[in-house]
Steps between C-alpha positions, in 0.01 A plus 500: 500500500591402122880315549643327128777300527680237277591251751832252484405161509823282491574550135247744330267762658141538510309840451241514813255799575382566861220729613255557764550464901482149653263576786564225700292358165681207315665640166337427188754338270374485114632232240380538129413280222730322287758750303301791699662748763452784747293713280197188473408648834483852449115548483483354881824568646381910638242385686663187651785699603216752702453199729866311589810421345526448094776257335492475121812379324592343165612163444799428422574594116182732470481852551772673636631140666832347402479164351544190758692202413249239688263326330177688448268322678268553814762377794765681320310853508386440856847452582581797395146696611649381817875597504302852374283566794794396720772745359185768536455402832109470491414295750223229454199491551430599124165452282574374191309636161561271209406601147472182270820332528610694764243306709651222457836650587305631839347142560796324484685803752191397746547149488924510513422766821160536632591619837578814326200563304236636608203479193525485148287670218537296139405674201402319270765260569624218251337146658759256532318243248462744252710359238281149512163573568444905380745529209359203273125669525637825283537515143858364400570901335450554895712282583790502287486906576518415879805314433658718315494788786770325678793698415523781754599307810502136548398275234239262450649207640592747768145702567387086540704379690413785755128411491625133588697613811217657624284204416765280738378669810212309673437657819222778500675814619292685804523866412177723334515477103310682264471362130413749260328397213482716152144408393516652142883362352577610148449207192317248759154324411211466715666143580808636559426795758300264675763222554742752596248646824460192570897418535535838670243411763762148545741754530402612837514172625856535549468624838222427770391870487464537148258700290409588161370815406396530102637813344185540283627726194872437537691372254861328622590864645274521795710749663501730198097395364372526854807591712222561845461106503864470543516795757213375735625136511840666602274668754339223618777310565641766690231516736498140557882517598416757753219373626651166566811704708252618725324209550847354558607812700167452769522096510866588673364720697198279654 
């Protein structure tokens, strides 16, 4: 099944792509980097879709999406991921695969509703401390280019104040997460690559079942450098959900 739809929410619409059979499997739902849509996850979407339910959409202004008129920031966008899966009538659970700042888009979704999440895969997702204890480490070319970027969706102030919202949340969320981290990122030293492992492996930490796997010659793009890391962490989280059903299924039966 392969469904495209631009779906009305309140005032604009939002272009959403559908494919695969659910399964009694919880639907994958993909969220892409900053100023990045749909097409980010083309090099992993086939072979995701073989095994449940696919969801890939573009934020709001990006793509084929209509602009919003919220604020671009993370509890803004999962507002509207949301209102999305709700006017699509997917039903939760749903396994959340977050590309960069899309993870922290996902991570913020899991903490605002975890009864409704069932795992999360971050790829190489933006650490919410980034701005303080990562960005002063690069060379200040890196740095003023990584400011300048901000112009296809939210703005600086904007992308920031999302990493703080997520930062607010202090309870460790329950479900399976699996940080992916790109082990080879473009323009980093030695230093650099190393500090950044390290504050992937912190990443995991946001849940009590979290993991790091290091994406060994992956630049940011895991899914498109080495796009079976992505596909077996889907996997595995898949099997976990199923797993614990059964377990759930034969404790109600005993």
């Amino acid at each position: 099944m392969n469904r495209e739809m631009l779906a009305p929410i309140n005032s604009f619409k939002l272009y959403a792509k559908l494919t695969g059979k659910k399964k009694n499997k919880p639907t994958v739902v993909m969220d892409a980097g900053y100023g990045d849509y749909s097409k980010a996850w083309d090099s992993v979407i086939g072979e995701l879709s073989e095994i449940t339910e696919v969801l890939v959409y573009d934020r709001a202004g990006l793509g084929k999406s209509e602009k919003s008129p919220n604020r671009r920031t993370s509890l803004e966008m999962v507002k509207e991921m949301k209102e999305l899966l709700s006017i699509l009538d997917i039903k939760p659970p749903y396994l959340f695969v977050g590309h960069s700042f899309g993870g922290v888009n996902v991570s913020v979704y899991a903490h605002e509703y975890p009864e409704e999440v069932a795992g999360m895969v971050l790829v190489d997702s933006t650490p919410v401390d980034y701005r303080e204890r990562f960005l002063p480490t690069m060379t200040s070319d890196f740095q003023e280019a990584y400011r300048k970027q901000f112009v296809r969706e939210g703005n600086y102030e904007e992308f920031m104040e999302s990493l703080g919202q997520l930062k607010e949340y202090e309870e460790t969320l329950s479900m399976p997460v699996i940080v992916l981290s790109a082990g080879k990122k473009d323009h980093y030293s030695e230093a650099s690559q190393e500090l950044w492992n390290i504050m992937q492996r912190e990443l995991a930490l946001i849940s009590s079942k979290g993991e790091c796997v290091l994406a060994e010659n992956s630049a940011h793009y895991i899914q498109r450098d080495e796009p079976q890391v992505v596909i077996k962490a889907v996997e595995k989280l898949i099997k976990l959900h199923s797993d614990e059903e059964v377990e759930t299924i034969s404790a109600m039966n005993t």
